[in-house]
N, C-alpha and C positions, 0 to 999 in steps of 0.2 A: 499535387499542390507543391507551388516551392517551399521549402524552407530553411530556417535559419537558426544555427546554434551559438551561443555564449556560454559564457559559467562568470559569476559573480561571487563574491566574501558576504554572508548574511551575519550578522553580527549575533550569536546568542551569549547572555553570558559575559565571560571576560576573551571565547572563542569566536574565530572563524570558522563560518560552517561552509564549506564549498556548495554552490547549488548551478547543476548545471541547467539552461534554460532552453528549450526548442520553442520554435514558434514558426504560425505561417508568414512568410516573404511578407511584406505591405506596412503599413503605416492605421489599421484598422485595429477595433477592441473583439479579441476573442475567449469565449469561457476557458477555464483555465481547469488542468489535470493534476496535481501532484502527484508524481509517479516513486513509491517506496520499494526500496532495495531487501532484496534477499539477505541473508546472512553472509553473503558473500562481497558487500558493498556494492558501489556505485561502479559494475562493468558495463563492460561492451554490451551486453545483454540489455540492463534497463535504459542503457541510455538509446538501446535498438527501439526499446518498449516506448520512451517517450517520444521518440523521431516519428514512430507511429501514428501515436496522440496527435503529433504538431502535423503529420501529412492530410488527418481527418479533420482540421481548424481548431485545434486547441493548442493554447498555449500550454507546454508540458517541461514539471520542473521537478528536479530529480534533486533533491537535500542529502549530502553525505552526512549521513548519521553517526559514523565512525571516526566524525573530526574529533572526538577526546583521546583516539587512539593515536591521530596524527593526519596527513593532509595524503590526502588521496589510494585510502588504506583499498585494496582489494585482494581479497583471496581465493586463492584456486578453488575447482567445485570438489576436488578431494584434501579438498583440507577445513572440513566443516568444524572440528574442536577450535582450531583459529581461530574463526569468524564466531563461533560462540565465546569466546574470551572477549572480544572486543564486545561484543553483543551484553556480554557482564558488567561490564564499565556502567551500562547505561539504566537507569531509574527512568519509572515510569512518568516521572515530573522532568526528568532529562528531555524525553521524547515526544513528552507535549509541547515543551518551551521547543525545540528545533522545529515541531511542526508548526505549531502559531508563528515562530519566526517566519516559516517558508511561506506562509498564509501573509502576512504582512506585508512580504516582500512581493507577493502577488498581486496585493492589493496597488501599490504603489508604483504599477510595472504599468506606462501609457497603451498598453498593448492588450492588456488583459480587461475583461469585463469584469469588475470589481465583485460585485454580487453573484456569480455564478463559478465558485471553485471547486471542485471534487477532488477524490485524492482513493488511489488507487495501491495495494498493496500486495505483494509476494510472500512466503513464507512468514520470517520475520515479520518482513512489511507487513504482511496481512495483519498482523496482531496491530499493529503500529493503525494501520486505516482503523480497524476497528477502535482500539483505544482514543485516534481521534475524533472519531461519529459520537462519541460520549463526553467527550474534556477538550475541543479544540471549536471554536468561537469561529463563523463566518464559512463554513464549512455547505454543500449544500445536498453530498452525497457521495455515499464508498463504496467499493468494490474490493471485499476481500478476497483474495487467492490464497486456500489453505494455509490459513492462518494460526500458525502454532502457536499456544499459550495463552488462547482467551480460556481454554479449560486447560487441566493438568493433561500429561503424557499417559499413557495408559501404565508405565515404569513407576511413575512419582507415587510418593510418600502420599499419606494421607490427611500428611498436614500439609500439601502441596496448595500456592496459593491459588485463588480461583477468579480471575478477573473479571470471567461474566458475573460472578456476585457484586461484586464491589461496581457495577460501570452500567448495566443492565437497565436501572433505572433514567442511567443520565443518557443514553444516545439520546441522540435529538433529529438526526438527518434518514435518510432513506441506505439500506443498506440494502446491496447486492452478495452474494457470497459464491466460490464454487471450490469441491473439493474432489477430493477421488475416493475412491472406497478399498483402494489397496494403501493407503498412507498409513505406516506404519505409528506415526507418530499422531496422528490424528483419526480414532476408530470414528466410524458413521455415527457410533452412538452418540459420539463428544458432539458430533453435527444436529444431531438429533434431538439432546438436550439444549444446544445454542438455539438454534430456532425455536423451540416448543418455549423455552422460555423469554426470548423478544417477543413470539407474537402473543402468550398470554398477556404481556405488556401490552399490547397494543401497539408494537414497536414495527416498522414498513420493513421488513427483513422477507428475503428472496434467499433462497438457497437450491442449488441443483449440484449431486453429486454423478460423478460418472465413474459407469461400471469400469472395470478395469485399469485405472489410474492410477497413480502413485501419488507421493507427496511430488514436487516440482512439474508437475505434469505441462506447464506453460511456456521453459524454458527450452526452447528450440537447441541449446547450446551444452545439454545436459542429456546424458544417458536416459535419466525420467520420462523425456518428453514426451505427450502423448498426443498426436497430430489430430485426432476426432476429436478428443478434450479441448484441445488450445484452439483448434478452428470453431466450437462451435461455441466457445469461450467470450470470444475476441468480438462478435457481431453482437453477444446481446449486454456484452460490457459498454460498447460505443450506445447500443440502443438505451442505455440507462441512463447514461450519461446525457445521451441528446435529450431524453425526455427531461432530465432533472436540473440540465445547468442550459439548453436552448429552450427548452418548456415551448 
């Protein structure tokens, strides 16, 4: 399918947020993806990730999260303390206002089917999709990719905070998740408590972890990568999506 790239200024705030846009060729309304960035910003990578999205007929929009740090911040994959500095900048209210911004701006896009956005996330991002499926309005389902920091690190204190407590009750949307069982920063059990306590909620949560994996396992561009993971990632991420935003 053809397609076609832009990036546009979303205004949050008193900032400019860069949001780069993929979309299929035409003049048609299609469900829309918000695709969230690594710790690593808005690279070649996710913008591979949304070109994707927009080749399977979704419009796919990628929000630099890192515009407090400055306009088009991205960092190397060995230089993760970086990319956690700027990741610090950011409050949990920071990162909902950037994603309702990116949601707003979706809504308003001729191009995009208003009622059917999903919003997909990486590391970081993952935490980010999750945090949106509970505090981000218009929303209609996520896909998190080992998503650090909805529970603590297995390192942290024990006054470390705990996001699935605080957010647990408010998802609202259909959640997809996948992780690996070698992430060092995310043990199966943190996995194990995520899910055990959405679905006592009664919360639509899907999780599948795979043997041998690390943390980044989806990034083709990274040492991590884990080709049986991300291939067999990739078809039931699209399959959730079609059911959830083509219904």
């Amino acid at each position: 399918m053809a397609t076609v790239s832009e990036s546009a200024d979303v205004k949050v705030g008193g900032d400019d947020m860069q949001v780069f846009t993929f979309r299929p060729d035409g003049n048609g309304k299609s469900p829309a993806v918000i695709v969230i960035q690594e710790i690593f910003g808005v690279n070649d990578h996710i913008k591979d990730v949304a070109a994707r999205f927009a080749a399977e007929g979704y419009v796919a929009a990628a929000p630099d999260l890192f515009h407090r740090s400055g306009r088009g911040v991205v960092v190397p994959f060995d230089q993760m303390q970086e990319g956690m500095g700027h990741r610090g900048k950011l409050t949990n209210d920071d990162i909902v206002a950037d994603v309702s911004a990116t949601v707003a701006y979706l809504k308003a896009n001729p191009n995009v089917d208003a009622d059917n956005i999903g919003i997909v996330g990486f590391c970081f991002g993952g935490m980010v999709a999750y945090l949106a499926a509970a505090k981000v309005s218009g929303l209609s389902g996520a896909a998190v990719f080992y998503g650090g920091g909805i529970l603590p690190r297995p390192d942290a204190g024990s006054d470390a905070p705990r996001l699935l407590d605080a957010t647990a009750d408010a998802v609202a949307v259909p959640i997809i998740s996948f992780w690996g069982d070698q992430d060092g920063g995310i043990p199966v059990s943190n996995v194990e408590e995520i899910t055990s306590t959405l679905k006592a909620k009664g919360k639509d949560f899907e999780s599948t972890v795979y043997p041998g994996a690390g943390h980044g396992f989806f990034c083709d561009a990274r040492g991590s990568y884990n080709e049986a993971a991300a291939k067999d990632a990739w078809p039931k991420t699209l399959a959730f999506f079609a059911k959830h935003l083509r219904g």
